[in-house]
N, C-alpha and C positions, 0 to 999 in steps of 0.2 A: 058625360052626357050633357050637362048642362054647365056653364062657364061661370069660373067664380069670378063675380066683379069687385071684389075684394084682395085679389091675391097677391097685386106688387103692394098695397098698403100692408099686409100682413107681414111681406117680406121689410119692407123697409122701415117698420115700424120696430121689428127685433132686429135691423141693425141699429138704429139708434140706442135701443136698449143694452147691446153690446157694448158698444163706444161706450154710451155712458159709465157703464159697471167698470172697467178699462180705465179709463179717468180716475174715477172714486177711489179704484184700486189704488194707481199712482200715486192720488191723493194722501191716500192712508200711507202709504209707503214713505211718501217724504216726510209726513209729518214725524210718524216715528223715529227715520233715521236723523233727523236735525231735531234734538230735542227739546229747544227754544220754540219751537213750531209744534206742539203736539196740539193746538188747538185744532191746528190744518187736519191733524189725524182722525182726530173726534169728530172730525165735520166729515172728513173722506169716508168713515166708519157708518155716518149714519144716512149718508146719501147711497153709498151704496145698499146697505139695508133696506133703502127708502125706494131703490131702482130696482132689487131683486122683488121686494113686494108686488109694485108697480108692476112687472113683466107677469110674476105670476096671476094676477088679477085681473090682467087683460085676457091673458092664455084662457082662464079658467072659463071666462066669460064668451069668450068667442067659440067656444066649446059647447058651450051652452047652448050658445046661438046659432048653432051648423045643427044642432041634435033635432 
C-alpha cells in the first residue's frame, strides 16, 4: 500500500553485514591455522561477535520502528 523508502538501505545494509561476518570468519580461520598468527584469530573472533551483535541490534530496532 504504501512504499517503503527505506528498502534498498535495509537490503544493503545486511549485505555489508554479510561480507563483513565472511571476512572475520576468514580472519579467525587463518589466524588459527598459522599459529604464530593467533592474534589474527582473537581479533577475527571478536569482530565477528562484534558484527553479529551489530546486525542483530539494527534488526531489532528497525522492527521496532515499522511496529
Amino acid at each position: 500500500m504504501f512504499p517503503r523508502p527505506y528498502a534498498g538501505t535495509v537490503t544493503s545494509m545486511l549485505t555489508v553485514i554479510v561480507i563483513l561476518l565472511v571476512a572475520w570468519a576468514i580472519l579467525a580461520v587463518v589466524g588459527f591455522a598459522i599459529k604464530g598468527l593467533l592474534w589474527l584469530a582473537v581479533i577475527g573472533i571478536i569482530l565477528f561477535v562484534g558484527t553479529v551483535i551489530f546486525g542483530f541490534v539494527r534488526r531489532n530496532a528497525r522492527k521496532k520502528k515499522s511496529a
